[in-house]
C-alpha positions in Angstrom: 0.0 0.0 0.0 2.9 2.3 0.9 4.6 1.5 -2.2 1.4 2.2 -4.2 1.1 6.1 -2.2 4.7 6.6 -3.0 4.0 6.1 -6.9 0.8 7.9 -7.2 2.9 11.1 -5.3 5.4 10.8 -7.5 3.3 10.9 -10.5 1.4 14.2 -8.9 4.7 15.3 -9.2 5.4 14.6 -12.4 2.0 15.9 -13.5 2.5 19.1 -11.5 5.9 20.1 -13.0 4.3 19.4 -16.3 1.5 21.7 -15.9 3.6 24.5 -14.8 6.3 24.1 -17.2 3.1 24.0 -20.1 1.7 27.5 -18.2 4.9 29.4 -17.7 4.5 32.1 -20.4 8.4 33.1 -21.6 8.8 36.8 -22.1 9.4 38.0 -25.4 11.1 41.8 -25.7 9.7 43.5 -29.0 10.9 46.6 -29.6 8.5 49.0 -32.2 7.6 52.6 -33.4 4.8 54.9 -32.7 2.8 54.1 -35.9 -0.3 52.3 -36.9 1.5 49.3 -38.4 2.4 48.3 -35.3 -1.0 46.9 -34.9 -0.5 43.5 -35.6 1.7 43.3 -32.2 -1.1 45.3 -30.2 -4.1 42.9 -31.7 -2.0 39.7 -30.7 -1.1 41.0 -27.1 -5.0 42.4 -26.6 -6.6 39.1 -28.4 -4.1 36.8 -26.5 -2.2 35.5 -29.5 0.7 36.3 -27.7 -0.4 33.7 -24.7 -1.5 31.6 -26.6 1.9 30.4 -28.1 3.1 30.7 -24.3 5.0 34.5 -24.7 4.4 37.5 -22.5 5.3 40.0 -24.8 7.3 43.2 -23.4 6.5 45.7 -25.7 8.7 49.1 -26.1 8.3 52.0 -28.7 11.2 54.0 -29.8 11.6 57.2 -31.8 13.8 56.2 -34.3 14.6 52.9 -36.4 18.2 52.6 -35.8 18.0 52.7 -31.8 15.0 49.6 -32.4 18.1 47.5 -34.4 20.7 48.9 -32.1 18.7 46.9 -29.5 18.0 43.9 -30.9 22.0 43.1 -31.7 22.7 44.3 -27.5 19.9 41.4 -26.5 17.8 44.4 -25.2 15.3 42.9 -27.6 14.3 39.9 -28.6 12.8 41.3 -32.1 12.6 44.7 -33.9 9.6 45.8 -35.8 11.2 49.1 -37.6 11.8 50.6 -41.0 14.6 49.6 -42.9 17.8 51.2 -43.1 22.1 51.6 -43.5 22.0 50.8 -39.8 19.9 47.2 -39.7 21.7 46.4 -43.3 25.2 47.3 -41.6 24.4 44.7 -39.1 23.3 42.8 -41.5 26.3 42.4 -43.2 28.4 41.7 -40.3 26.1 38.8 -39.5 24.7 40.2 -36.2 21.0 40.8 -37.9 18.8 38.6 -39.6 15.2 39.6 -41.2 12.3 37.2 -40.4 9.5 38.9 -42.0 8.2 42.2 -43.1 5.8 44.3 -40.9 4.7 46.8 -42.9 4.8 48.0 -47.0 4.4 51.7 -48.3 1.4 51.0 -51.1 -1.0 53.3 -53.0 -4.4 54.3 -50.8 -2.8 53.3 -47.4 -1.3 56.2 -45.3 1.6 54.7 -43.3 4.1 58.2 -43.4 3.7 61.6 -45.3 5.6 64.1 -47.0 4.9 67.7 -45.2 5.7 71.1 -45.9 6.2 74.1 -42.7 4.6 77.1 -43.2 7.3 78.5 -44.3 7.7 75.8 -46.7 4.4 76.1 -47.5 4.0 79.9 -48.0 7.1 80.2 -50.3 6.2 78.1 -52.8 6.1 74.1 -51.7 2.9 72.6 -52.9 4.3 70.0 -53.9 6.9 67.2 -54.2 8.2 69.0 -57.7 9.2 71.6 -55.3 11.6 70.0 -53.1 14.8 71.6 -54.8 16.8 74.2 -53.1 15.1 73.6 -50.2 15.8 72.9 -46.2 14.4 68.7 -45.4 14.5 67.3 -42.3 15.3 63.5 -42.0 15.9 61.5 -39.0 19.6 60.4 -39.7 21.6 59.8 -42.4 20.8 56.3 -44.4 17.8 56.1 -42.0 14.3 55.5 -44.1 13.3 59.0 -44.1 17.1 59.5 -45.9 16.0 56.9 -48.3 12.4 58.0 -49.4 13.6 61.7 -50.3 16.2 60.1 -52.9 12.9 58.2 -54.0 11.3 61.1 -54.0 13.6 63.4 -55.9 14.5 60.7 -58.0 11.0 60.3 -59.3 10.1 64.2 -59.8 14.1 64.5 -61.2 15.1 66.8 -58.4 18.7 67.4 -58.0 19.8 66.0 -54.2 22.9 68.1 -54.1 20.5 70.8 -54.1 18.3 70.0 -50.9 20.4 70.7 -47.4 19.4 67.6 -45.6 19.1 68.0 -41.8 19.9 65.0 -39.1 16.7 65.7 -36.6 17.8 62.6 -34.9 14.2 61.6 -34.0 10.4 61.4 -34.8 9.2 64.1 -32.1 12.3 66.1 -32.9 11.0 66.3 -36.7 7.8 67.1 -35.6 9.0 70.4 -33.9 11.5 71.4 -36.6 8.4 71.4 -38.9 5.9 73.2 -36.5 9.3 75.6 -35.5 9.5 76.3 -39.1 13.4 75.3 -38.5 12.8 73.0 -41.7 10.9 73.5 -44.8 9.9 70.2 -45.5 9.9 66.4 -43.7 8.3 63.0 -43.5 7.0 62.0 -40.8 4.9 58.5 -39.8 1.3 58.6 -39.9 0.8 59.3 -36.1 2.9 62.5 -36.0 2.0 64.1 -39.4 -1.7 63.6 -39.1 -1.4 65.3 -35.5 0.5 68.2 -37.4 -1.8 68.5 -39.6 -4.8 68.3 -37.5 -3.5 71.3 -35.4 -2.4 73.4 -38.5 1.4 73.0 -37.9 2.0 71.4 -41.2 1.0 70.6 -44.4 0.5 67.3 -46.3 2.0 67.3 -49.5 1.4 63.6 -50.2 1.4 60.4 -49.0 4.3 58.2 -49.3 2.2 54.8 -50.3 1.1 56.9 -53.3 3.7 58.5 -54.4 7.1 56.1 -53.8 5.8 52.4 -52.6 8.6 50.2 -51.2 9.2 47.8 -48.4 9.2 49.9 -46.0 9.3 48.0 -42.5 10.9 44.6 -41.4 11.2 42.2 -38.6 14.4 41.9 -37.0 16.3 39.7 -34.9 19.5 38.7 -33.6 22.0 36.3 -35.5 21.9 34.1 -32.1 18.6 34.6 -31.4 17.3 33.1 -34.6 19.9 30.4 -34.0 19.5 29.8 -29.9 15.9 30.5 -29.7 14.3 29.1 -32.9 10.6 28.5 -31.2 10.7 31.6 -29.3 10.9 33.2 -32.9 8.7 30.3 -34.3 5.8 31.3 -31.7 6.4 35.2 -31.9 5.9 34.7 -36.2 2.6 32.8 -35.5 1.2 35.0 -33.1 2.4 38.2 -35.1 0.7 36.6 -38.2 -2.5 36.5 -36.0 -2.8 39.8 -35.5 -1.3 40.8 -39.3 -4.5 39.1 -40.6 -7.3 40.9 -38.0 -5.4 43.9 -38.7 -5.2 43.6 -42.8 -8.9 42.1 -43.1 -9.8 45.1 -40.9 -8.9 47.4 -43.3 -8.4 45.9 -46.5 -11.1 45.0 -48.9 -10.6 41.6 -51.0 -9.0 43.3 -54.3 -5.9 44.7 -51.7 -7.3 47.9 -51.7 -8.1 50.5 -48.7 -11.5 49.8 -47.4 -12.9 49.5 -43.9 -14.2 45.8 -42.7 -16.8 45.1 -40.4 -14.5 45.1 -37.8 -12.6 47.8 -38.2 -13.9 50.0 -35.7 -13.0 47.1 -32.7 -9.2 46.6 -34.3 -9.0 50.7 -34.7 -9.9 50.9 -30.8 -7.0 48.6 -30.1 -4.5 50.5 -31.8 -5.9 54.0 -30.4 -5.5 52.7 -26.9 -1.7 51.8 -27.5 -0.7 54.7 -29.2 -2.8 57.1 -27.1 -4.3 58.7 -29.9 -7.6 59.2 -31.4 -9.1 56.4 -33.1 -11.1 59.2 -35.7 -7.3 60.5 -36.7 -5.8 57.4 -36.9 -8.6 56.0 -38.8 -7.1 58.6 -41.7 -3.3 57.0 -41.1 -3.5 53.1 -41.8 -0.3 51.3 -43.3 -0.5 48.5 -45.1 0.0 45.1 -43.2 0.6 42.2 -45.4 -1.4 39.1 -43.8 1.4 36.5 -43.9 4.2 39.1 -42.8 5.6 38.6 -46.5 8.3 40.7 -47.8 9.1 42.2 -50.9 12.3 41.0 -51.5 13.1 42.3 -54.7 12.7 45.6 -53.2 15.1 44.9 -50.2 17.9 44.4 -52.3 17.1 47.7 -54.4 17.6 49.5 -50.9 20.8 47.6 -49.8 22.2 48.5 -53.5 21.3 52.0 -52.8 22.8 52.6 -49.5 26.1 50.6 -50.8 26.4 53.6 -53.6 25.9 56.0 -50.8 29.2 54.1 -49.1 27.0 53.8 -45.9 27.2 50.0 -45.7 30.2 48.2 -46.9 30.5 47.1 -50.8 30.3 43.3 -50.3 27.5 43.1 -48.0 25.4 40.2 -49.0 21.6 41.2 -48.7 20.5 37.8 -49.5 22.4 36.7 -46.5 20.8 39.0 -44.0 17.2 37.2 -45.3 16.7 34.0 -42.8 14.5 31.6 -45.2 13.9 29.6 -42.3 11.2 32.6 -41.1 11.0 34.5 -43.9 7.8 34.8 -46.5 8.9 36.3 -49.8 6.1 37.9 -51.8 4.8 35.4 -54.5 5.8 38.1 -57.2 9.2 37.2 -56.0 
């Protein structure tokens, strides 16, 4: 009888260590910026996508893309969802940083950042992107994507870059008062910002990004060893991201890929208001597009890492297809 109430404790053991080791949720740090496309991570962490693969997400926003990357390669994060640019690609090609899927695409009719004239901008002539030369344009940093979508930009409307004098703002909210401070006369800014600006009459829209440059604008990173250490940390973080990519593109996406509100747009708007602390009526004006499977436009990645090697901001045998881990990654089907 004794040896039978040993077993059966030692099984209730057993059992028990299971249980907890199936409950324990294992933190996941994701590090983001301040801008619609981030919904997918809000929809999985208010939904419990995020739980249900076992992760407690730690989410943290930052103010510019090359601080998200910076933290990602420390182990301060455990991904990055950030715009592309010379700083994740330098990583990149020193095998630090590996992309794992796309978060977010410039298209036509989606509103993810804008191009927006001062005042004084504005009342001396810039109406439009044709007017960018000779002028004052605040970026964020140098080879950073705001860098990257004036030489789109001027490259399109066959404006002379050695004519603009670019400023280094170093940060979203820091663009955001060199355009209201008139201390620029022209910026991008994400969706969040530049519909704010606009709203209180401290800036002017000339155009929306999506519509007039599309590119791959947004990726998910992670660490080299990460990818390698913690493959079903990743594995679950993909799943659960995907989760929330689909609420959030069927939300505001019609069938044909165009802009068009779902029936439950208002519900996966609310979410993202909350998180970003901003009115869901604004917002509603500033939606990105999300791609439903996290897909990237790879084609369009190497076209940026070809660019910023001309510019001699990342080195001239970087490998882009290297930095691309096919294990995670979902190219687009036009790829």
């Amino acid at each position: 009888m004794r040896r039978r109430f040993i077993v059966l404790a030692l099984g209730s053991g057993v059992l028990l260590a299971c249980a907890t080791d199936v409950t324990r949720a294992d933190m996941i740090k994701i590090g983001i910026g301040p801008v619609t496309a981030a919904g997918p991570i809000f929809i999985a962490e208010d939904r419990g996508y995020f739980k249900a693969e076992g992760l407690e997400p730690q989410v943290t926003s930052f103010d510019a893309a090359q601080t998200t990357v910076q933290g990602v390669v420390a182990g301060d994060l455990d991904v990055g969802a950030t715009a592309a640019s010379a700083a994740a690609y330098n990583l990149g090609a020193k095998g630090a940083l590996k992309i794992i899927g796309g978060q977010s695409r410039e298209v036509p009719g989606f509103n993810g950042s804008a191009f927006l004239a001062s005042d004084h901008g504005w009342d001396t002539g810039l109406r439009s992107l044709k007017d960018l030369g000779n002028r004052t344009v605040g970026i964020v940093q140098a080879g950073g994507p705001i860098h990257y979508e004036v030489q789109l930009a001027a490259d399109k409307y066959k404006v002379d870059m050695a004519t603009l004098r670019l400023v280094a703002l170093q940060s979203l909210p820091n663009m955001a008062t060199a355009l209201a401070g008139n201390q620029v006369d022209a910026g991008i800014e994400v969706n969040t910002l530049a519909l704010k600006l606009s709203g209180e009459n401290k800036a002017h829209i000339l155009g929306w990004v999506g519509d007039e440059i599309p590119w791959q604008n947004a990726l998910l990173f992670a660490g080299s060893k990460t990818v390698d250490q913690k493959r079903p940390l990743i594995e679950a973080f993909l799943r659960a991201f995907k989760r929330g990519a689909r609420d959030y593109h069927d939300a505001f996406t019609g069938p044909d890929g165009k802009r068009r509100d779902g029936p439950t747009a208002n519900e996966v708007l609310t979410i993202i208001a909350v998180h970003l602390n901003q009115p869901a009526a604004q917002l509603a004006l500033g939606i990105s597009y999300v791609d439903p499977t996290a897909a990237i436009d790879v084609q369009d990645v190497m076209h940026q890492i070809a660019w910023f090697k001309s510019q001699k901001m990342i080195p001239a045998d970087a490998d882009g297809e290297a930095m691309i881990d096919r294990r995670y990654v979902v190219p687009l089907l036009s790829n």
